[in-house]
Structures are given as C-alpha cells and as structure tokens.
C-alpha positions in Angstrom: -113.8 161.2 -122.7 -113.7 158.9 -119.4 -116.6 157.2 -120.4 -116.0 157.0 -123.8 -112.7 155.4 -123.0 -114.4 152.8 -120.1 -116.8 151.8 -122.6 -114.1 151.0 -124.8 -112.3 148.4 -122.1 -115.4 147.2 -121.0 -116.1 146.2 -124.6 -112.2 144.5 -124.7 -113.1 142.5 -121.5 -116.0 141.1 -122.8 -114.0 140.6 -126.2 -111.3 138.8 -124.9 -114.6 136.2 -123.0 -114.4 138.2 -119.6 -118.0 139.2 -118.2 -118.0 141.8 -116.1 -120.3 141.9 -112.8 -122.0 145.4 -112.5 -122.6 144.9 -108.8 -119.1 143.8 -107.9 -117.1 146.6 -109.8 -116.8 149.3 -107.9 -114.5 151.9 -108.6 -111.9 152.4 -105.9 -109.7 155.1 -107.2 -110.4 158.8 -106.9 -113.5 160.9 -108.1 -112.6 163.9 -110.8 -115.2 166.8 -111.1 -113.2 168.3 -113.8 -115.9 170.9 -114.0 -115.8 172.3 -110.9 -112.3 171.6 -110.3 -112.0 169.5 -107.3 -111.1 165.6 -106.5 -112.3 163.9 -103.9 -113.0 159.9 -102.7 -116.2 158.3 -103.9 -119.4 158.1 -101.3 -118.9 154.2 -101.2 -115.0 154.3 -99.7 -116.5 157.2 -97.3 -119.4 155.2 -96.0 -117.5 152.2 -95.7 -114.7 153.8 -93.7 -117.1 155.2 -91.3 -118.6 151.8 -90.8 -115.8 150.2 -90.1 -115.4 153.1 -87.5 -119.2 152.4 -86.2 -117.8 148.9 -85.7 -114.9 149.8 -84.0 -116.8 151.9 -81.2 -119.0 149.4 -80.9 -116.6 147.2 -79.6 -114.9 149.4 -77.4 -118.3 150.1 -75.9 -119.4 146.4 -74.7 -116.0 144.7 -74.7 -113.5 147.2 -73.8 -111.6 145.7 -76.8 -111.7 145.1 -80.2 -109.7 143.0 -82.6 -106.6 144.2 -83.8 -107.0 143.7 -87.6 -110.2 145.9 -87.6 -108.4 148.9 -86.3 -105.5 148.1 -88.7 -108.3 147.7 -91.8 -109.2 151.3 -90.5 -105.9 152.9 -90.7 -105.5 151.5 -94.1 -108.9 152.9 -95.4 -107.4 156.7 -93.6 -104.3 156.1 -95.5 -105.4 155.4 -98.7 -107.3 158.7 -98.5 -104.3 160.3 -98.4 -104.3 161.8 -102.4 -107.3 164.2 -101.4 -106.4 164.7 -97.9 -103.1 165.2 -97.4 -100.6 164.8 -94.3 -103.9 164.9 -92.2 -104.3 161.1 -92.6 -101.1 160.5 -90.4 -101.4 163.3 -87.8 -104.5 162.3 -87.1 -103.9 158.1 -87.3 -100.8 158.3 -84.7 -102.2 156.7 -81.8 -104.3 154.6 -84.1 -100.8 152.9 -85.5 -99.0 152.7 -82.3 -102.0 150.6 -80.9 -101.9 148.4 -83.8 -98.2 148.2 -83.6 -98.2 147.3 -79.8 -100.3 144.3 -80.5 -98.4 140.7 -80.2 -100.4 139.4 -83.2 -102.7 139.8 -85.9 -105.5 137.8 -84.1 -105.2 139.7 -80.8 -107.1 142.1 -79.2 -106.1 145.6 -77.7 -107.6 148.1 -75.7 -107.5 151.5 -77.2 -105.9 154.6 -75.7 -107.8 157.8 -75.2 -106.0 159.2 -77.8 -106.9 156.7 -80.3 -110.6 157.0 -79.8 -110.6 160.9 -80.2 -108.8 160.4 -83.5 -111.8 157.5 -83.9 -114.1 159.8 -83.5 -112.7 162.8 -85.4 -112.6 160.9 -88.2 -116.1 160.2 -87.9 -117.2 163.5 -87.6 -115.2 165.5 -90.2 -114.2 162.7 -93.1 -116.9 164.3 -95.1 -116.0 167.9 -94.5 -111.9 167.1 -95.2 -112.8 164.9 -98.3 -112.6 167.3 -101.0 -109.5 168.9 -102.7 -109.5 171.8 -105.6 -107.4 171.7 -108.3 -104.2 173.9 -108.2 -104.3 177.2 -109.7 -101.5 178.6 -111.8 -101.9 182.4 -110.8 -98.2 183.0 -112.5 -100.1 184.6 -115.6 -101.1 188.1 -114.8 -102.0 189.1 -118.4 -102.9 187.9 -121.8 -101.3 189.0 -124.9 -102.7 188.8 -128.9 -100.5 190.3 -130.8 -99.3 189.0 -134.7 -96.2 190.6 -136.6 -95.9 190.5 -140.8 -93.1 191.4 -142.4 -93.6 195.6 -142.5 -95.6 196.1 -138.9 -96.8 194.8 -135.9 -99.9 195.0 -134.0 -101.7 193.5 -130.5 -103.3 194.6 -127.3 -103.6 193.2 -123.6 -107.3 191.7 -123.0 -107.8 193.7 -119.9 -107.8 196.9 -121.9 -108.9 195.8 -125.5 -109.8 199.2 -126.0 -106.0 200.3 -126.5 -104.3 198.7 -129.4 -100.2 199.1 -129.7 -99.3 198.6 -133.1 -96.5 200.2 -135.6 -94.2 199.5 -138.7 -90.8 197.8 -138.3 -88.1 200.0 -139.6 -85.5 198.8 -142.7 -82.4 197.6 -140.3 -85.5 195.3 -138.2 -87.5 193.9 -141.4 -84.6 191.4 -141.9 -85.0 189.6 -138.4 -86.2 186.2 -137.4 -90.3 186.1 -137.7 -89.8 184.9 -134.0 -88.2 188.4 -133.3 -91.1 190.0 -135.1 -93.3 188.1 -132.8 -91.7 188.6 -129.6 -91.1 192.3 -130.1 -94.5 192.5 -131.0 -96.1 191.0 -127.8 -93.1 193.0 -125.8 -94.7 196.6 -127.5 -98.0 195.5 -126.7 -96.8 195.1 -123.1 -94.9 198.4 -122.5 -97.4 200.9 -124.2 -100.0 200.4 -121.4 -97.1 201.3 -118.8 -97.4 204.2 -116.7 -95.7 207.2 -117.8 -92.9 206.7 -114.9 -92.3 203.6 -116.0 -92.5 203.9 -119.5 -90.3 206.1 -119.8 -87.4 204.5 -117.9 -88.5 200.8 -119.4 -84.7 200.8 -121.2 -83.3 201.2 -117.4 -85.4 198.6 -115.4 -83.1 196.0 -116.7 -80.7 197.6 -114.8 -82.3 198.2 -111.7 -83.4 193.8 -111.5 -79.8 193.0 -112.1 -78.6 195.8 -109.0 -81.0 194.3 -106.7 -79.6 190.8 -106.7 -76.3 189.2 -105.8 -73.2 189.0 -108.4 -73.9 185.1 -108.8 -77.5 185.6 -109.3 -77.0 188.5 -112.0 -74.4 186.5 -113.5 -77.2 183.6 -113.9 -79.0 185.9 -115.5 -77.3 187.2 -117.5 -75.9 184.0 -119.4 -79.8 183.3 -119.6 -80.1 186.3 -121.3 -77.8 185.4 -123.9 -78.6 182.0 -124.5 -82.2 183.1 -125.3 -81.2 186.4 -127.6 -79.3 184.1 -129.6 -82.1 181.7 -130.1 -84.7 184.1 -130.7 -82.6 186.0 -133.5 -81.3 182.8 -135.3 -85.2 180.7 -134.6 
C-alpha cells in the first residue's frame, strides 16, 4: 500500500512539471516493518549521526576543541531520534546541550566536558542496538468469542476450547428482545459455560462481590454505567 501510494505522488510531481532527483530524495522520516512489528530510523540517518560523531572526536583529539555548531548539528540528529528511542535522547544529550548552551556564539568554539564525551561516545557505541522500537501490544483481550443468535436459539464457543460448544433455545418471554440482546446473551452463555463449577454456579452473585470490593463512588459509577448500557442494548 506505501508504495502503491508513493508511486502515485511521484507520478503527480512529475505531472504537475516537477522531476524528481533519485539520488537527492532520501527519506528522512521513520522506517515501518509492519511485518515484524517494529519502527525504527533508516541506516542513512544512523550512519550519518555517527559521522558527525567521528568528526566530533576527531576534533577533540588534535584541537582540544571543536566548533560549536557541529556538536549542536549532533544533538539535533539525537533528538530527532526521539520517536523510536524515547526519553533516552535527553538523558543521555545533557552535557551535550549545556556545552552548546555555554557557547557565546554560533561560530565559536568550546572545549567539551568529560561528561559530554562519554555521552559522545555512548552514542557511538549503542545507537544501533537502541534504534529499534516494537509495536504496542493490546494484551486486554484474553479470549475470542463466535457466537450468532436467530430468533428461536443461540449458539457459539470460545477458540481456546472449540471442542465445547454452548448453545440453547430462547424461551417465549426472551424471543421478543432486541437482536442485539440475542447477540450479547449469546456471546455471555458462550462465556459462562466453560466456568469452573465454583464459579459457575455463583456467576448470578459475582456482580455482587465487584461492586463490595470497591468504594461507594466507584460502585455508584458503575452502576449508572450499567444502566445506561442495559437500556441501550434492550432498545438497539
């Protein structure tokens, strides 16, 4: 899909009379293995960071010194790093900054604490290793649920143990509810018949036993939610 859609405004640039140099595009952003399911910064910005690094040391090493807007370029290149590597890019650019903030001007030189050259050199050494970044997993769903409903019975089963299937008939007073009811009550019987027997047979009292283990205000909270959603669920 990403190189579907760059093809497309590639061909719009060159539409609208714009020609594009391969060798001087570069991508600057953030590289997506959506695969695998990390994000990390492209080779290019790496190898250029610890260049500018190389360049820095070298300096240090035969002049004691080095120019102020090179270390600030530095910092910047850190920074910018920050979407894949977090609150690291700050710790570890502290002495970096106050250097560059010491300075009395953008074409002066400074002499760079011990502090800063560690961070320097840490940066050197471990860029690589920091720059990668997985993708967040939701780990909030513990169990899937197919289950359907008709208008006489219900039917479904939990994925984890396919071999048991929970189904039944709705009885005359529950034929005339919502098809959303039907639904719900179907996925909820699906849930509660793989219970253990303790639990099952005390799932009408476990309501109960949430709403004494919290505060007043939080049971009160809950219970308005409660209401709010039985209302919509019998009239949807």
């Amino acid at each position: 899909m990403c190189k579907i859609v760059s093809e497309q405004v590639k061909l719009d640039l060159v539409r609208s009379g714009f020609v594009p140099k391969a060798e001087k595009s570069l991508w600057l952003g953030t590289f997506i293995d959506t695969e695998n399911g990390f994000y990390k910064i492209p080779d290019n910005r790496i190898n250029k960071m610890i260049h500018s690094i190389d360049g820095i040391i070298s300096c240090l090493t035969w002049r004691k010194s080095v120019y102020v807007k090179k270390v600030a370029s530095v910092v910047g290149q850190i920074i910018s790093t920050y979407l894949v590597i977090g609150n690291l890019v700050y710790l570890m650019t502290k002495h970096l900054t106050i250097d560059v903030n010491t300075s009395a001007s953008w074409y002066s030189y400074i002499k760079h604490s011990e502090s800063s050259i560690e961070q320097l050199q840490f940066w050197k050494l471990y860029i690589s290793e920091v720059n990668v970044k997985h993708f967040s997993v939701d780990e909030s769903c513990h169990s899937i649920i197919y289950s359907d409903a008709s208008d006489t019975g219900f039917g479904g089963y939990i994925v984890e143990t396919p071999q048991n299937i929970a189904h039944g008939m709705w009885v005359e007073s529950e034929r005339s509810n919502s098809s959303t009811w039907k639904e719900l009550s179907a996925a909820y019987e699906s849930e509660i018949n793989f219970l253990p027997p303790a639990l099952h047979t005390n799932v009408d009292v476990l309501m109960d036993l949430l709403c004494e283990s919290k505060a007043d205000s939080t049971v009160k909270t809950y219970h308005a939610g409660f209401i709010r959603w039985k209302k919509w669920a019998v009239h949807s």
